[in-house]
C-alpha positions as CSV (number, residue, x, y, z in Angstrom):
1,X,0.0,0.0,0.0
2,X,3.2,2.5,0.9
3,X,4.9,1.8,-2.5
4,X,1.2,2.4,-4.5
5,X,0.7,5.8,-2.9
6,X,4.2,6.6,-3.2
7,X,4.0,6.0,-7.2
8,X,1.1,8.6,-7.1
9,X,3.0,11.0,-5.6
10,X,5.9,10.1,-8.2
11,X,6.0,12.7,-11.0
12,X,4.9,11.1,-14.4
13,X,7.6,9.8,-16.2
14,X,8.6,11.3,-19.5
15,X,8.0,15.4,-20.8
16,X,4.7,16.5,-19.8
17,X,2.5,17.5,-23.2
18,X,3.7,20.9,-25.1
19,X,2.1,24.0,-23.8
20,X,1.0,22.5,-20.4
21,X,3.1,23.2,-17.3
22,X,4.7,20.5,-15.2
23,X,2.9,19.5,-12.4
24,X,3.5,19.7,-9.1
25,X,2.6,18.1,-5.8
26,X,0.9,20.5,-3.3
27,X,3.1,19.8,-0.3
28,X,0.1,19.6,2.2
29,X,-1.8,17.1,0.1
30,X,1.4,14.7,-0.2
31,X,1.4,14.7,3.0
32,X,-1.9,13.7,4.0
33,X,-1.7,10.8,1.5
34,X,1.5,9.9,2.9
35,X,0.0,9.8,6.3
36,X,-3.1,8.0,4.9
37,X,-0.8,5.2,3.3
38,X,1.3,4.7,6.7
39,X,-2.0,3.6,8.7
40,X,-3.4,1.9,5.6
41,X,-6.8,3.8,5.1
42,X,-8.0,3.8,1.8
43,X,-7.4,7.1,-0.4
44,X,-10.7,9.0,-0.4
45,X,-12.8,9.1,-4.0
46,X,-13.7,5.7,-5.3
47,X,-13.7,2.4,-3.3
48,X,-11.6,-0.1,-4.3
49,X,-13.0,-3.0,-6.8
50,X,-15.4,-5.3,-5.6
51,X,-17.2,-3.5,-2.6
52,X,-20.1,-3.9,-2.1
53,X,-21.8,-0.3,-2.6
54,X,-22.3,2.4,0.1
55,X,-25.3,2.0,2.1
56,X,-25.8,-1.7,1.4
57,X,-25.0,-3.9,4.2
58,X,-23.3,-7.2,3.1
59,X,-24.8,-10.5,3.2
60,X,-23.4,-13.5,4.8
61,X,-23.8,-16.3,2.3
62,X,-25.7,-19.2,4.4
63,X,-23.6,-22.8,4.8
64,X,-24.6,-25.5,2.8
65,X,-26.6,-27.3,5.9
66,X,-28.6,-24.2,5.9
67,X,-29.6,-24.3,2.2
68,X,-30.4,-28.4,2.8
69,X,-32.5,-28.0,6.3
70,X,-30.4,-29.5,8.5
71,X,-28.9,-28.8,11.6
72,X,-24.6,-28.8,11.1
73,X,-22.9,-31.2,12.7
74,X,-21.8,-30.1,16.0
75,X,-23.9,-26.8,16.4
76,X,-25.7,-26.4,19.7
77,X,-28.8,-28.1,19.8
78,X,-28.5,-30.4,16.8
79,X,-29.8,-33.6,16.4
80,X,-27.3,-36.5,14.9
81,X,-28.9,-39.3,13.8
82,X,-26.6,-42.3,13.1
83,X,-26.2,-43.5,9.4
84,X,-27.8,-46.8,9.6
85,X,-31.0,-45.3,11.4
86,X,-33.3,-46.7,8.4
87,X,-31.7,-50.1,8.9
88,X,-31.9,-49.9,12.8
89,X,-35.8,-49.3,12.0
90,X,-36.4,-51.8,9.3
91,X,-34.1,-54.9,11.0
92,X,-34.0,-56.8,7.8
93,X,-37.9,-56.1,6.7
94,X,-37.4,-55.1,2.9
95,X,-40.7,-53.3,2.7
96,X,-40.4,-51.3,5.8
97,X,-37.0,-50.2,4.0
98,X,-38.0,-49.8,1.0
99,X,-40.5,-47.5,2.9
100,X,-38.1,-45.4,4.8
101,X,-35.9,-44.5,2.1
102,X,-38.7,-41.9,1.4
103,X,-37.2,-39.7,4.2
104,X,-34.8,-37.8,4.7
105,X,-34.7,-38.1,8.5
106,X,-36.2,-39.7,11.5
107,X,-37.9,-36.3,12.4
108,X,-39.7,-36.7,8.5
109,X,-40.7,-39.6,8.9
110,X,-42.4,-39.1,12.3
111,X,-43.8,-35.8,10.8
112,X,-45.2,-37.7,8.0
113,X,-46.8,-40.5,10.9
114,X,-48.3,-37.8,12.9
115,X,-49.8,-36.0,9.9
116,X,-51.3,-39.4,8.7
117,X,-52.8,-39.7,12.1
118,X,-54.1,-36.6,12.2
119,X,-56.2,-37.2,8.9
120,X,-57.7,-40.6,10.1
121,X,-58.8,-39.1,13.4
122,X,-61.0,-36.5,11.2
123,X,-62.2,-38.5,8.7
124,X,-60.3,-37.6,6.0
125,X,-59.0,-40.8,5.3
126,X,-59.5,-44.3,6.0
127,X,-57.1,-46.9,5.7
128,X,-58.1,-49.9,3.9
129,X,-57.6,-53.3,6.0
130,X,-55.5,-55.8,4.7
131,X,-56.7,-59.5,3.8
132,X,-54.0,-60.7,5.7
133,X,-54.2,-58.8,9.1
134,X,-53.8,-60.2,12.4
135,X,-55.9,-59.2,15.5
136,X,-54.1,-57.0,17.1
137,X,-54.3,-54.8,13.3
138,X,-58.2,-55.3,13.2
139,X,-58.7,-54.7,16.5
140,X,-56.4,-51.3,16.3
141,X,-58.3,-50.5,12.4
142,X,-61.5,-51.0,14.4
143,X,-61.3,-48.4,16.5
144,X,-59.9,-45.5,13.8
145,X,-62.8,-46.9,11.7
146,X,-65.8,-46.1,14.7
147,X,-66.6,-49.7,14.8
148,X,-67.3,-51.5,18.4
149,X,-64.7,-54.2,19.6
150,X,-68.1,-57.1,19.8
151,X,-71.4,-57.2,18.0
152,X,-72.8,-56.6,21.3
153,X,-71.5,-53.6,20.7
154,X,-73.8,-52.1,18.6
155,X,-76.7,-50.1,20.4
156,X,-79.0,-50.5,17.4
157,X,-82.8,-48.5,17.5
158,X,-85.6,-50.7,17.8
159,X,-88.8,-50.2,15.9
160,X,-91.7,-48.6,17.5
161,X,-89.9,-47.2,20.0
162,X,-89.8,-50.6,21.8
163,X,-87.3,-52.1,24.3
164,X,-85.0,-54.5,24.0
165,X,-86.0,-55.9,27.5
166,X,-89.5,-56.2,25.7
167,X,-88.4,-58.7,23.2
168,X,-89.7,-62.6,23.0
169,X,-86.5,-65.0,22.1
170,X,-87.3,-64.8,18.4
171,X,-87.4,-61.0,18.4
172,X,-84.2,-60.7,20.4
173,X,-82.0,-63.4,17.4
174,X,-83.3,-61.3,15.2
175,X,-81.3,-58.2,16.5
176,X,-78.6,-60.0,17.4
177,X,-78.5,-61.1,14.0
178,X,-78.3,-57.9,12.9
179,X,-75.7,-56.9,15.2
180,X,-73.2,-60.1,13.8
181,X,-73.8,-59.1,10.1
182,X,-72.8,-55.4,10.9
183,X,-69.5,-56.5,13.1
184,X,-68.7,-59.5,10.4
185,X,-69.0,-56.0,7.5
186,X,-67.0,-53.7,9.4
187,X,-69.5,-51.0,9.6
188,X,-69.2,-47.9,12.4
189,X,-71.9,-47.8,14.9
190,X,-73.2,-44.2,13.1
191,X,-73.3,-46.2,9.5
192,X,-75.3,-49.4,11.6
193,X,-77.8,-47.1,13.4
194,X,-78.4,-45.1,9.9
195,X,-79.6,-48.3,8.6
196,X,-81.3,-49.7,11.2
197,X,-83.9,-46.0,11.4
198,X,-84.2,-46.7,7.5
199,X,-85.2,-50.7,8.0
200,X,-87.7,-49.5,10.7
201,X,-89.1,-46.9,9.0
202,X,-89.9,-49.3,5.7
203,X,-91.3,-51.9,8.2
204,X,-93.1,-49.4,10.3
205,X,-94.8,-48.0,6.7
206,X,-95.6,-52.0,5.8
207,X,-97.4,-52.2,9.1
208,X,-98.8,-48.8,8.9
209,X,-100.2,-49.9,5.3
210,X,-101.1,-53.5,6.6
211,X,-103.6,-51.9,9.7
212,X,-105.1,-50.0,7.3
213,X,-105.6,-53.1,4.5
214,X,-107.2,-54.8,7.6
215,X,-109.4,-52.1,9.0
216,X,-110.8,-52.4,5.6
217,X,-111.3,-55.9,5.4
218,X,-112.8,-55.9,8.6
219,X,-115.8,-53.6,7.6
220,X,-116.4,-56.1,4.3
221,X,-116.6,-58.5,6.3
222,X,-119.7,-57.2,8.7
223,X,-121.0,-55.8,5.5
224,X,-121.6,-59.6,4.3
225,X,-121.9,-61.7,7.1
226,X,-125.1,-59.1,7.8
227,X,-126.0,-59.6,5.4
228,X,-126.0,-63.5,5.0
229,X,-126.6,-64.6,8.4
230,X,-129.1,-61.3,9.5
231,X,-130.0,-61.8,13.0
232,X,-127.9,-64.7,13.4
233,X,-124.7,-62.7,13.0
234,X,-123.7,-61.8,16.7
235,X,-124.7,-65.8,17.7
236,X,-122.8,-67.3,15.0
237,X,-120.1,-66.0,15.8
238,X,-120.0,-67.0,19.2
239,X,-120.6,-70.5,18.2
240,X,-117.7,-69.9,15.6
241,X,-115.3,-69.1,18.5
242,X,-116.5,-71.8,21.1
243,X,-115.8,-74.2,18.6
244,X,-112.6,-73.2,17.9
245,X,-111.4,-72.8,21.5
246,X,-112.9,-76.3,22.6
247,X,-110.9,-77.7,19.2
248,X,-107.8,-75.7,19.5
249,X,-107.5,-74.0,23.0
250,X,-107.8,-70.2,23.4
251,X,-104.1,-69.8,22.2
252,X,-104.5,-72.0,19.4
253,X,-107.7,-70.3,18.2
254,X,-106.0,-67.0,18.0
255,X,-103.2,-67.9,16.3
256,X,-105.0,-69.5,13.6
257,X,-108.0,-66.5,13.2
258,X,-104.8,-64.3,13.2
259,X,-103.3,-66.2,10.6
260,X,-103.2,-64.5,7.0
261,X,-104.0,-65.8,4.0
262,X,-101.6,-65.9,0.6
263,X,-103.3,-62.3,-0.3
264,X,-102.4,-61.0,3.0
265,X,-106.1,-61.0,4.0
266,X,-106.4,-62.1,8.0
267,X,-108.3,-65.5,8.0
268,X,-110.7,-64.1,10.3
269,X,-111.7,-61.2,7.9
270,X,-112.8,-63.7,5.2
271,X,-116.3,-64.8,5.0
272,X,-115.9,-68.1,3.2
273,X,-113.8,-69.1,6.1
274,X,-116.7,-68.3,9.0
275,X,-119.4,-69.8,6.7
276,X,-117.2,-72.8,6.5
277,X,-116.6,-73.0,10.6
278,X,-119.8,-72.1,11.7
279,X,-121.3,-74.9,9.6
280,X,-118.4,-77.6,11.1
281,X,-119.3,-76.2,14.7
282,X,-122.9,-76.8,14.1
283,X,-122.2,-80.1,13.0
284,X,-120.7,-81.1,16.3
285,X,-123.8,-79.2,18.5
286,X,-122.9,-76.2,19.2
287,X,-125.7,-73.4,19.5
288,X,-127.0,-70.6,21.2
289,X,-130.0,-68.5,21.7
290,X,-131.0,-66.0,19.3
291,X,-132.7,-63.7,22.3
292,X,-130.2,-64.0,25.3
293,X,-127.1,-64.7,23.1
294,X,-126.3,-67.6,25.6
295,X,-124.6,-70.3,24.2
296,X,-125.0,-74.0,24.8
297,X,-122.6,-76.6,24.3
298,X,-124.5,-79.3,23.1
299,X,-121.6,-81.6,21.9
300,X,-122.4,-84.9,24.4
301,X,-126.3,-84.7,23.6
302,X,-125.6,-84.3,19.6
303,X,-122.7,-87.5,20.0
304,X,-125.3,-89.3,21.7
305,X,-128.4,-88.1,19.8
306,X,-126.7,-89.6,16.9
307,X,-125.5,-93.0,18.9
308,X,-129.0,-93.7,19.2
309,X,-129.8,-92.8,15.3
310,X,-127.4,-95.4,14.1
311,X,-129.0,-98.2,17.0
312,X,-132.4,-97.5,15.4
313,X,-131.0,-97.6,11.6
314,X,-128.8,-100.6,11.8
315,X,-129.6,-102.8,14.9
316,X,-133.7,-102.1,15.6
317,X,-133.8,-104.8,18.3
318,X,-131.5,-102.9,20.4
319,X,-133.6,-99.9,20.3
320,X,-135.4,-100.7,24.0
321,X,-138.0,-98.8,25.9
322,X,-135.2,-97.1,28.0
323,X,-133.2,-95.8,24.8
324,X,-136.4,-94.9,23.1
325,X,-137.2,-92.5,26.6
326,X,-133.4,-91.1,26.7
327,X,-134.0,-90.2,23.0
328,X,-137.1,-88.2,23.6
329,X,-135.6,-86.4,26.5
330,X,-132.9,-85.2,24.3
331,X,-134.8,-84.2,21.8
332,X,-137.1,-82.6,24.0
333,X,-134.2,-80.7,26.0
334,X,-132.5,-79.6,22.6
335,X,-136.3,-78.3,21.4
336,X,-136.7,-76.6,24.6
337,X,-134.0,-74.5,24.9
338,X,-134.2,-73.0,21.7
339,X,-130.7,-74.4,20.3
340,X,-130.2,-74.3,16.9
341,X,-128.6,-77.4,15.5
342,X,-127.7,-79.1,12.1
């Protein structure tokens, strides 16, 4: 720097141009650069080639780990992972491998975890489970997927606002049944209850519709049987349901008049069917009163009314004095009372 300012302060070499005088050195100016040079300040004008320009502060280029993301080895605070970490992870598993050479880093592929996490806790994606997963897997996908550990599980809604504790046997397989087919597909216990309310309200429609089917049966069937049996109506059918129940019981009898025919029509509302009972209880003596509406069960005198028929049509010498009495008697008794009998 002290020879450079002291070859300014040199007088050009060679004859200055004609006509111009020779330069000299103002004495007080050679010695401020002379004094400039010994503490090795730059001359004052332009700066020196390849400063940056006034005013502009200089920037420090960033290190290669801070262009990459990644902590320098050895700075405060900085993770080191070890090379192998992938194979520390995968111990041999190709596919796990194959898996983590996606990431740069431990911390990425936990970040990666966590976000995928984060989207199966809202709902924003479901991960598919594989044909091939052990119990421990289904029983972990179960729980991301909403779906209860045991059929019991399932809290389903019950029709008609009934009770489960309501249920007969059959009605309670029924929804269990439909508690094992919704565990054995895998569906949440929201997607299970959606389609149980739509299954109710298509049967709770059917038996809306049905009621309605039957009230109208119902009045056809007074409209005829008026009309057919007139003021026998009320008694004939009391002599239709003491037949039935001394045939079939009281629980039997109701099950079959409740019984529906192949056009859904119950077998009680169908006129062809009373005709067709009231003349088979007639047949066996029973009857009733027209005015009181009491019936009489006249089976034993009609089974031995007809005993003594048979005696008199096949065997006449059997017919004695004392069956010839018994028969008038019945007769007499079944004339008496005003019992109707075919």
């Amino acid at each position: 720097m002290k020879h450079y300012w002291e070859e300014l302060l040199r007088a050009p070499a060679g004859d200055p141009p004609a006509g111009d005088p020779p330069i000299k050195p103002d004495a007080a100016a050679a010695a401020a650069l002379a004094a400039a040079a010994a503490a090795g300040d730059p001359p004052a004008g332009d700066p020196p080639a390849g400063d940056p320009p006034a005013g502009d502060p200089p920037k420090k280029k960033g290190s290669i780990y801070d262009e990459a993301g990644l902590d320098e080895p050895g700075k405060e605070g900085a993770v080191t992972w070890p090379n192998d970490w992938r194979e520390q992870i995968a111990k041999g598993d190709e596919k796990k491998m194959k898996h983590l050479e996606r990431y740069a880093s431990p911390e990425a592929f936990a970040d990666s975890k966590f976000a995928m996490n984060q989207k199966v806790s809202s709902g924003e994606y479901r991960r598919v489970l594989a044909d091939d997963a052990d119990e421990a897997t289904v029983k972990e996908w179960r729980v991301e997927q909403g779906i209860p550990d045991a059929p019991g599980g399932y809290d389903l809604p019950i029709t008609l606002d009934g009770e489960l504790a309501d249920m007969n046997d059959s009605q309670k397989a029924v929804y269990e049944s439909w508690q094992t087919t919704f565990h054995e597909q895998n569906l949440s216990s929201e997607v299970a209850s959606a389609l149980t309310e739509h299954g109710n309200a298509i049967v709770e429609a059917h038996m809306e519709a049905q009621a309605e089917a039957d009230a109208v049966q119902l009045d056809a069937f007074d409209d005829a049987m008026r009309a057919d049996w007139g003021a026998e109506y009320r008694i004939n059918g009391k002599v239709n349901v003491k037949y039935l129940n001394d045939t079939m019981g009281e629980e039997g009898s109701k099950e079959l008049m409740n019984a529906r025919m192949p056009n859904g029509m119950l077998l009680k509302n169908s006129p062809e069917f009373s005709k067709m009972l009231n003349n088979a209880a007639r047949a066996n003596g029973i009857g009733g009163n027209m005015e009181s509406g009491e019936l009489s069960g006249m089976t034993d005198k009609a089974t031995r009314k007809a005993e003594i028929e048979k005696i008199q049509q096949t065997d006449a010498g059997k017919y004695t004095p004392e069956l010839r009495k018994e028969y008038g008697e019945i007769l007499t008794a079944m004339e008496g009372k005003g019992e109707i009998a075919v």
